[in-house]
C-alpha positions as CSV (number, residue, x, y, z in Angstrom):
1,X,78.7,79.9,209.7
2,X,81.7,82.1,208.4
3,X,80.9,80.7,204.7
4,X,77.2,82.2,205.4
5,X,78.4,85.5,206.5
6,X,80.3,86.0,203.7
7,X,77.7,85.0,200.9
8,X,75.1,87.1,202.4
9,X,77.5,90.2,202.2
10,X,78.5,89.1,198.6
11,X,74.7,88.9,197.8
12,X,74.0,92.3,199.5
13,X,77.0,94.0,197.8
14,X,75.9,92.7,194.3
15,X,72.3,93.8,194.7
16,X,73.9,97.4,195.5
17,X,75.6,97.1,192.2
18,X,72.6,96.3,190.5
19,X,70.1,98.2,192.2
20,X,71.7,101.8,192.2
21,X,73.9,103.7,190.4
22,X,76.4,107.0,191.1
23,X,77.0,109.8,189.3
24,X,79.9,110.4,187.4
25,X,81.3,113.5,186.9
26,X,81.5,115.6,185.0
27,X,78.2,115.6,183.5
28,X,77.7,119.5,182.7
29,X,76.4,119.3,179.2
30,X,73.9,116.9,177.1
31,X,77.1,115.4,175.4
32,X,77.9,114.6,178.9
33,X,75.1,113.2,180.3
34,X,75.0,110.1,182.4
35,X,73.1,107.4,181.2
36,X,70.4,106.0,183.6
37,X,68.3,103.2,183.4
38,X,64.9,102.7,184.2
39,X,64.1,101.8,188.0
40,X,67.7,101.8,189.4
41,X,68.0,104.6,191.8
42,X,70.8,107.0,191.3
43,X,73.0,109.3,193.9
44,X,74.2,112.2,192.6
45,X,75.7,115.3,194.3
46,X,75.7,119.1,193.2
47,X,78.8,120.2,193.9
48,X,80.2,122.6,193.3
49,X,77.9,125.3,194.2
50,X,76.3,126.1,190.3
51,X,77.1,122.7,189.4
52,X,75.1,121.3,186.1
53,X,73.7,117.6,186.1
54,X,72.9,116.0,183.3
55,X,71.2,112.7,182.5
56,X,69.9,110.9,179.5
57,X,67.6,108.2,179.7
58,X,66.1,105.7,176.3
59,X,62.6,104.8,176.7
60,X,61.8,102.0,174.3
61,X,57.9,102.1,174.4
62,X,55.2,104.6,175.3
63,X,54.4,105.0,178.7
64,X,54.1,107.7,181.4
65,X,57.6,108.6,182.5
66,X,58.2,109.1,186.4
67,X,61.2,111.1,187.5
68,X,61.7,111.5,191.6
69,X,64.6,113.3,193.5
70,X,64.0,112.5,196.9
71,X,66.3,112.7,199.8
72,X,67.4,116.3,198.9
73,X,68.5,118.2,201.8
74,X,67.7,121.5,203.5
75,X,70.5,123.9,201.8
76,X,69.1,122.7,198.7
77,X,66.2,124.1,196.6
78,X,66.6,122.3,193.2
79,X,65.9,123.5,189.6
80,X,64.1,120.5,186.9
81,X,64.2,121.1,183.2
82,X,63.1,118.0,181.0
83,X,64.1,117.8,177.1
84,X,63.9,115.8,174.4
85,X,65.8,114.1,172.1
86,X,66.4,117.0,169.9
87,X,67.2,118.5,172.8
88,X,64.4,121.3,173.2
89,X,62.8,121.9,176.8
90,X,59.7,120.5,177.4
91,X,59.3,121.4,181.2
92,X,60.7,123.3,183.8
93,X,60.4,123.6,187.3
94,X,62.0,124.8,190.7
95,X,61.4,123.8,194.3
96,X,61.9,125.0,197.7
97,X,65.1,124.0,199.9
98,X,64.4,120.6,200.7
99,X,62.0,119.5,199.2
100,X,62.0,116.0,197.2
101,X,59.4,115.9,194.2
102,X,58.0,113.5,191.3
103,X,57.4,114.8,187.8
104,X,55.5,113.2,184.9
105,X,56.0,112.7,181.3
106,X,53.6,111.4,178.9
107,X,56.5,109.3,176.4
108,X,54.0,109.2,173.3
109,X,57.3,108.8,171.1
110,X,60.3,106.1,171.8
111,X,63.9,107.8,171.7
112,X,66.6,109.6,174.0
113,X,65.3,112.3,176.6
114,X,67.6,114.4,178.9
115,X,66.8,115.2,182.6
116,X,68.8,118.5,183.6
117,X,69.2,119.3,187.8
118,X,71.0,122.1,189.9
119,X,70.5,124.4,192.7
120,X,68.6,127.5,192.5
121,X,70.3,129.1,195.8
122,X,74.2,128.0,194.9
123,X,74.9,125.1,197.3
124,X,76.3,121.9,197.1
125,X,74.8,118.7,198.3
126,X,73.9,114.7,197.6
127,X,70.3,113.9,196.2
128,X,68.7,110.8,194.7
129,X,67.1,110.1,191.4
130,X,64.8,107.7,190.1
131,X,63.0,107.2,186.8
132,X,60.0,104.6,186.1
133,X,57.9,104.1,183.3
134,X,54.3,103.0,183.6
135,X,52.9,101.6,180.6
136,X,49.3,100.2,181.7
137,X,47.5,102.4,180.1
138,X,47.0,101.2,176.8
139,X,45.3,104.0,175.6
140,X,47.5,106.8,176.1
141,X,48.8,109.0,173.9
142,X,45.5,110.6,174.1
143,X,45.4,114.0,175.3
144,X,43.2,116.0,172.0
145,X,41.1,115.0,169.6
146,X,43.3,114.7,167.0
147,X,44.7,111.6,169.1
148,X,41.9,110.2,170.1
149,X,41.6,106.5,170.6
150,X,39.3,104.1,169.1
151,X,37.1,102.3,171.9
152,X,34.5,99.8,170.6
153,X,30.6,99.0,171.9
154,X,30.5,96.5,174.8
155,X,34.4,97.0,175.4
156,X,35.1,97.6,179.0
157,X,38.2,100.0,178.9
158,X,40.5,100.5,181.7
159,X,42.1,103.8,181.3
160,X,44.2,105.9,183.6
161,X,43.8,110.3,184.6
162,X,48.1,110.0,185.1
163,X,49.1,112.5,185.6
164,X,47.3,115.1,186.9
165,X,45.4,117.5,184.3
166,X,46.0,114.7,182.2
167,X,43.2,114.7,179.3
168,X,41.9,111.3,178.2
169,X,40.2,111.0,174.3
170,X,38.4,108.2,173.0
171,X,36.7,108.3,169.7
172,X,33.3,105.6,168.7
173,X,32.6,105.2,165.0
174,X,28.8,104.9,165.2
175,X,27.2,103.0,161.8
176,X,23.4,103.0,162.9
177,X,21.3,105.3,164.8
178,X,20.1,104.8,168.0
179,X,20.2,105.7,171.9
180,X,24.6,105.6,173.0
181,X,25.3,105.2,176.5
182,X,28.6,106.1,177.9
183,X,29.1,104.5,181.6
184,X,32.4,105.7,183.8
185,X,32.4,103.3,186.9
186,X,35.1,102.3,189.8
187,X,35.4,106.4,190.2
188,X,38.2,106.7,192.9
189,X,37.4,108.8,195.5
190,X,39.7,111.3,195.1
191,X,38.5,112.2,191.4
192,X,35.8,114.1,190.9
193,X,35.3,113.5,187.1
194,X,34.9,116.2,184.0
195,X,33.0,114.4,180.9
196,X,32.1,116.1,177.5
197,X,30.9,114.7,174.5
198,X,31.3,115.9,170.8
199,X,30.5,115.9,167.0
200,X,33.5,117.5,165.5
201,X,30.9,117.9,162.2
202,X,28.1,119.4,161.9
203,X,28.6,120.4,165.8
204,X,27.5,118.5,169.0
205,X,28.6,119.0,172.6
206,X,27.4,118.0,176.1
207,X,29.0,118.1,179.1
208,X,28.6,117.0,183.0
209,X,30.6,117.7,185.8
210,X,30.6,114.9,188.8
211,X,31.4,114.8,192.4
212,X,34.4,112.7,194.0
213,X,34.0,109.1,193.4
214,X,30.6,109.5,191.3
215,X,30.1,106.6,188.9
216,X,27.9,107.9,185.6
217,X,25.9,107.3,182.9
218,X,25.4,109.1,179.9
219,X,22.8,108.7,177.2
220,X,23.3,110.5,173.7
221,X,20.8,110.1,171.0
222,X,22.8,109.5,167.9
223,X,20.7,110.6,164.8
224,X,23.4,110.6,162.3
225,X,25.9,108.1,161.7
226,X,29.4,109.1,162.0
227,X,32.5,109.4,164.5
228,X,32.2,110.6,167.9
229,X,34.3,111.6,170.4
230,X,34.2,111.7,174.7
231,X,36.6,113.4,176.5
232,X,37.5,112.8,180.2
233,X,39.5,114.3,182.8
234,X,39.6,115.2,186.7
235,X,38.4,118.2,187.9
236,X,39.9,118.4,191.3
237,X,43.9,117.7,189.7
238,X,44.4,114.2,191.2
239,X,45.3,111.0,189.2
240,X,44.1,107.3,189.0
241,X,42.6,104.3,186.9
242,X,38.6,104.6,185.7
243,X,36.0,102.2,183.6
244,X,34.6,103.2,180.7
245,X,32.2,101.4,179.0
246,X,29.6,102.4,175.7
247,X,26.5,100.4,174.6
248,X,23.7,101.3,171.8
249,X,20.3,100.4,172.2
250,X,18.4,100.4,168.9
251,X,15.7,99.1,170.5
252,X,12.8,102.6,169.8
253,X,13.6,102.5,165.7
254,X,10.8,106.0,166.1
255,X,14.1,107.3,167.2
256,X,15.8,110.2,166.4
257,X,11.9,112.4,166.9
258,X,13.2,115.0,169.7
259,X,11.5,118.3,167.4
260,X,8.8,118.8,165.3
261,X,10.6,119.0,162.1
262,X,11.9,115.2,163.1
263,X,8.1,114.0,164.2
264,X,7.7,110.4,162.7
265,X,4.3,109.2,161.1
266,X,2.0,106.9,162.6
267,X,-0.6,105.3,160.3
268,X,-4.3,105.0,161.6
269,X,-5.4,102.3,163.8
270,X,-1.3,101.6,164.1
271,X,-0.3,100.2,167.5
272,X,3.6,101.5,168.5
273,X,6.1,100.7,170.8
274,X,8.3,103.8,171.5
275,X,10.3,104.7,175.0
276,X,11.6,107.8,176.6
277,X,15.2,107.3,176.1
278,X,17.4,109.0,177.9
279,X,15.8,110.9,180.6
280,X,13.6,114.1,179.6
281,X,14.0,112.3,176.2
282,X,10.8,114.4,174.0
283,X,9.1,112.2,171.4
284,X,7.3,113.6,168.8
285,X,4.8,111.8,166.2
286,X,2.6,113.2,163.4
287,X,-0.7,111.8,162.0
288,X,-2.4,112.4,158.9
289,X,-6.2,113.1,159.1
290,X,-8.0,113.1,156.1
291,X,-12.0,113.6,157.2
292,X,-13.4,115.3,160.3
293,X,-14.5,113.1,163.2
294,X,-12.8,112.2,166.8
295,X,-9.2,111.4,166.5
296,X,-8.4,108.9,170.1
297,X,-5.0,108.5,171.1
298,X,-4.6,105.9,173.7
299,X,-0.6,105.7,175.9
300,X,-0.8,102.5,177.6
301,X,1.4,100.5,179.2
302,X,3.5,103.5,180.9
303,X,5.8,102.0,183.9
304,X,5.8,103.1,187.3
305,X,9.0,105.0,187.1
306,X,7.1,107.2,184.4
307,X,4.5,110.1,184.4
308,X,3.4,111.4,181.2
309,X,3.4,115.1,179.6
310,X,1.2,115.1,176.8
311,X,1.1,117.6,174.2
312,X,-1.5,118.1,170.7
313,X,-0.6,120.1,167.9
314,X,-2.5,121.3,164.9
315,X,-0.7,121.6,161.5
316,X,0.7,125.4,162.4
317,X,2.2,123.5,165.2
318,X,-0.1,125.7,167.6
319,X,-0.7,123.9,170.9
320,X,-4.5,122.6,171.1
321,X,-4.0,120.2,174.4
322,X,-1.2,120.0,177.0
323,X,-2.3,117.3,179.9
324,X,0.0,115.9,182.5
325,X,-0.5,112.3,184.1
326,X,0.7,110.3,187.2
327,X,3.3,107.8,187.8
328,X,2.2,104.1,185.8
329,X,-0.9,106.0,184.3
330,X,-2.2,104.8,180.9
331,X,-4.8,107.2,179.3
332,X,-6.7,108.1,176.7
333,X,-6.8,111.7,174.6
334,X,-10.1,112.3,172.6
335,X,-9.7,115.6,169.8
336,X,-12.7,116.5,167.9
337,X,-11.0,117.1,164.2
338,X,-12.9,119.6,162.3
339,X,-10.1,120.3,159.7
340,X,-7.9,117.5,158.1
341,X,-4.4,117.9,157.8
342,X,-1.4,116.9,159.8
343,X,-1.4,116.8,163.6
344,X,1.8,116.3,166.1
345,X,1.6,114.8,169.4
346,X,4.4,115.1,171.8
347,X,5.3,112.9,174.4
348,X,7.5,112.8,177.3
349,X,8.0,111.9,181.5
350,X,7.7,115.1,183.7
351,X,10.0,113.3,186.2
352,X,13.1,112.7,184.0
353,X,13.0,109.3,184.1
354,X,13.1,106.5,180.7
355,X,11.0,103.8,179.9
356,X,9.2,102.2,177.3
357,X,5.6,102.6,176.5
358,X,2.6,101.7,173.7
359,X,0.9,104.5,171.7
360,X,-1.9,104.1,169.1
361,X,-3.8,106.3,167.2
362,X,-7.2,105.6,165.9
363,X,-8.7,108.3,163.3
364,X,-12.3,109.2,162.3
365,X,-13.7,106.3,160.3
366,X,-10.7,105.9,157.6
367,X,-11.0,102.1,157.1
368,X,-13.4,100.6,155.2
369,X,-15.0,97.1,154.6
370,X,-13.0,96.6,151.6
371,X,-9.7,98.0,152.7
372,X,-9.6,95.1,155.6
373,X,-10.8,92.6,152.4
374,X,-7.5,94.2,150.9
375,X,-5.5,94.1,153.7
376,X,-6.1,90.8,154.3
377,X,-5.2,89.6,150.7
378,X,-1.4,91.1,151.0
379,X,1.1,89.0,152.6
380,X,4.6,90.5,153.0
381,X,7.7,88.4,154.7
382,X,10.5,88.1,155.8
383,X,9.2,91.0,158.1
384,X,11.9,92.0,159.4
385,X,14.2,92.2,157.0
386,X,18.3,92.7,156.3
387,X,17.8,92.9,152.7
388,X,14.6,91.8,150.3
389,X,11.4,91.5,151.5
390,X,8.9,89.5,149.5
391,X,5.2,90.8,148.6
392,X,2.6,87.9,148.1
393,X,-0.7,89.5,146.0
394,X,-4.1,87.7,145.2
395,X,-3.9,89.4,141.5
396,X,-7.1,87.2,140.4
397,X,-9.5,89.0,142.6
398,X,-7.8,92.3,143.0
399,X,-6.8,92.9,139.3
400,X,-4.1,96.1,139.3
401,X,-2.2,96.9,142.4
402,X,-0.2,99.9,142.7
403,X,2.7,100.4,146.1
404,X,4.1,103.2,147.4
405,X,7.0,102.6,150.1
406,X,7.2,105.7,152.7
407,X,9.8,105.6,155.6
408,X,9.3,106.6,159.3
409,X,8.8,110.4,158.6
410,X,6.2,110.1,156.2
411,X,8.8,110.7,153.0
412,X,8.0,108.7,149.8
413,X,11.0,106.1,149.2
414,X,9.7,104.4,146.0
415,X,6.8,103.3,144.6
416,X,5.7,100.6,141.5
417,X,3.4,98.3,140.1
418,X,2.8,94.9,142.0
419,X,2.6,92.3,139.5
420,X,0.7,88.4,140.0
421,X,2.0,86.1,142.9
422,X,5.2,87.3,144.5
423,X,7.4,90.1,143.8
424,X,10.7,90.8,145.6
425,X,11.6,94.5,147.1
426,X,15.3,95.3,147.3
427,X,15.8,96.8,150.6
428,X,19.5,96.5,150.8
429,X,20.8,100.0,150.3
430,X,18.3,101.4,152.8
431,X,19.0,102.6,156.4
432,X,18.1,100.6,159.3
433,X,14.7,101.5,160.4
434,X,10.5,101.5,160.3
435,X,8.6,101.7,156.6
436,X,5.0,101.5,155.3
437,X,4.1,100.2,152.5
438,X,1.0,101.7,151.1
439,X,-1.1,99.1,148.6
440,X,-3.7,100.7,145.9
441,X,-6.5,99.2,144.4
442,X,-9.4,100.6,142.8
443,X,-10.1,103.3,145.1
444,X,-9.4,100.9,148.2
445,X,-6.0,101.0,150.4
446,X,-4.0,98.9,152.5
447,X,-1.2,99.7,154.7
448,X,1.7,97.4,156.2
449,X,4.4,97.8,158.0
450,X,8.5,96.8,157.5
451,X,10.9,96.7,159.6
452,X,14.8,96.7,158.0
453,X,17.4,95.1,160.5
C-alpha cells in the first residue's frame, strides 16, 4: 500500500512538471523573455510593483493563437501588448483589477512572437498564462480579398468566424455561365451572419444580412466567366464553425436574359424550356416578325409555386401588354402585329419564387410547304455537342444550300456553303450554349437548333 502511495505522488509530481511551468526572473526585456510552450499553463507574478514580463512563444504552423491570463487578482488590473518577431506591436490592451481575459491572434506566418504583461495601477501579484493554437480551420489566413481562398463547386467547406470580427474570404473561379448558389448552413445560434458577394472587375456586389442561427441560400446569375469572391462574417461579434457550400446549375442555357439589351431570340414555331432562376429572376426574349398577322405566345407548364408577370414590347421597347396570372396558370397571349420588326417579351413570378416553365412562340404564317419539305431533308447530329457537329444534306434534290449559324441573341457566328452528303462544323472554340442554324435554298428556309455542351 506504501509502494502505491508513493507512485501516485511520483506520477502527480511529474505531471506538475510537465503540465505547467514558472516564471523565471528576470524577464524585463525581449532578449529576456521566457520561453513558453504551447498548452502548458504558466504562473507568473508581477512583482515588483512596475514589473515587465516578457514571453516568447514559436508557432510552427498557422493557426489562431489563444492567449489567457486567468486567476489574476483584485489589486491587479493588467496591461497586454502582443508583437512579432521583428518585434513591432501588433495589439494592445488593458483590463480592469481582476479581471482574467483571452486574446486572439490570427498566426498567418510561422516564426517567434512575444507576449508582454504588467500592471496598469503599480501592484504586485501571481497570475496564470496559457497559450493554444487552433488550427482547424483550414482556410484561414483569409481576412481580404487579396487572401482569399479558393473553394471549389460541390465542396462542403467547414470554416470558422474565430475570432470575433474575424472576416472570412473565399474566392470561386467560374469557367461557364450559369445560375451560382452559395448555401451557409449549421448557423450557430449565436451568429447572426453578414454575406456579400463581389466581382472585383468590371464591378458586382450583393449583400444580405441574416438573423441569429439563419441558414441561407444565395443565387447569383453569373453571365461572365471569371473569378468571384464571397465574403462572410458575424454581425453580432461572436465566433464559431459554419458550412458553406456553392453549386451551378446550367440547366436554362437562355441564361444570362435579365434586360432588354441581353433578350435572347426565339425562332417561330420554337418550343423553349427556360426557368425563373433565382427568385424575381426577369427573363427577357425577342422575336423577329417579318409579315403582319397574330403573333400567339403560349407559357405552359408553370408550377404551383409560380405566378406569371407578363410583359410585350414593340421594337422601341414601349410596353404594348402587361398581364399578370395565378399560381400553376398556363396561358396564352394573342398580339395583332401590324408592323414587322423585333418584339420583346418579358417574363417573370410576381411572388418571388423560381421554377421552370415552357414558352413558345408561333408567328403569322412564316412557314411554308416547302420550308417543312426542307426541313425535313437536313439532318444534324451529334445534337448536343462538345465539339463538331455533323450536317447531313439531300444535295440531289435540293441543289445549292447556303448556312448561316446565329447564337442565342440573335448575332451571326458564321455562315458557308453546305456541300453534298455530310459536312462537319467545328464548334470547339465556341462558348457553351444555344445556336440556330439557318439553311437556304432557293427562296425556301429551314431552321435547327444546337446545343454546345
Amino acid at each position: 500500500m506504501k509502494t502505491k502511495v508513493i507512485l501516485l505522488l511520483f506520477l502527480v509530481f511529474i505531471s506538475s512538471i510537465i503540465y505547467s511551468q514558472n516564471e523565471s526572473e528576470p524577464n524585463n526585456s525581449f532578449n529576456e523573455a521566457n520561453s513558453i510552450t504551447l498548452g502548458n499553463n504558466l504562473k507568473a507574478t508581477i512583482n515588483p510593483s512596475n514589473d515587465l514580463d516578457y514571453f516568447k512563444i514559436q508557432i510552427t504552423s498557422p493557426g489562431l493563437l489563444s492567449v489567457t491570463v486567468s486567476n489574476v487578482p483584485s489589486n491587479i488590473g493588467m496591461r497586454y501588448s502582443f508583437y512579432n518577431a521583428a518585434q513591432q506591436q501588433l495589439v494592445s490592451s488593458e483590463y480592469s483589477n481582476g479581471q482574467s481575459f483571452t486574446e486572439f491572434h490570427q498566426i498567418c506566418t510561422p516564426g517567434t512572437y512575444y507576449i508582454w504583461l504588467t500592471d496598469s495601477v503599480a501592484n504586485a501579484a501571481q497570475y496564470n498564462l496559457l497559450a493554444t493554437l487552433d488550427v482547424s480551420d483550414v482556410y484561414e489566413c483569409n481576412e481580404v480579398l487579396d487572401d482569399a481562398k479558393l473553394i471549389q463547386l460541390n465542396t462542403n467547406v467547414k470554416a470558422s468566424i474565430n475570432p470575433i470580427n474575424d472576416f472570412d474570404c473565399f474566392k470561386i473561379e467560374m469557367t461557364q455561365t450559369g445560375v451560382l448558389s452559395v448555401t451557409v448552413s449549421n448557423v450557430p445560434s449565436n451568429i447572426g451572419m453578414k454575406y456579400r458577394f463581389l466581382k472585383t472587375s468590371p464591378g458586382h456586389y450583393k449583400s444580405g444580412f441574416y438573423s441569429k442561427g439563419q441558414s441561407f441560400t444565395e443565387s447569383h446569375h453569373i453571365c461572365t466567366p471569371g473569378t468571384y469572391y464571397i465574403w462572410l462574417t458575424d454581425s453580432v461579434a461572436n465566433a464559431a464553425q459554419y458550412n458553406l457550400l456553392a453549386t451551378l446549375d446550367v440547366s436554362d442555357v437562355y441564361e444570362c436574359n435579365g434586360g432588354f439589351n441581353d433578350a435572347k431570340l426565339i425562332l417561330c414555331n420554337d418550343s423553349i424550356l427556360a426557368s425563373i432562376i433565382p427568385s424575381n429572376d426577369l427573363d427577357f426574349f425577342k422575336c423577329e416578325i417579318t409579315q403582319p398577322g397574330v403573333l400567339s405566345v403560349t407559357v405552359s407548364d408553370v408550377p404551383s409555386n409560380i405566378g406569371m408577370r407578363y410583359r410585350f414590347y414593340n421594337s422601341d421597347r414601349q410596353q404594348l401588354v402587361s398581364n399578370e396570372y395565378s399560381n400553376g396558370k398556363s396561358f396564352t397571349e394573342l398580339h395583332q402585329i401590324d408592323t414587322p420588326g423585333i418584339y420583346f417579351i418579358r417574363l417573370t413570378d410576381n411572388d418571388a419564387n423560381s421554377a421552370q416553365y415552357k414558352l413558345k412562340i408561333s408567328c403569322p404564317s412564316v412557314v411554308s410547304v416547302d420550308d417543312e419539305i426542307l426541313n425535313g431533308m437536313i439532318r444534324i447530329y451529334p445534337n448536343p455537342t462538345n465539339e463538331k457537329v455533323n450536317i447531313e444534306v439531300d444535295i440531289d434534290v435540293l441543289g445549292s444550300v447556303n448556312f448561316k449559324l446565329f447564337n442565342a441573341i440573335g448575332q451571326k457566328i458564321s455562315g458557308g456553303i453546305l456541300h453534298k452528303g455530310i459536312n462537319s462544323l467545328n464548334l470547339s472554340q465556341n462558348v457553351k450554349g444555344l445556336y440556330y442554324l439557318q439553311i437556304i435554298n432557293e427562296g425556301k428556309i429551314a431552321t435547327k437548333k444546337i446545343v454546345k455542351e
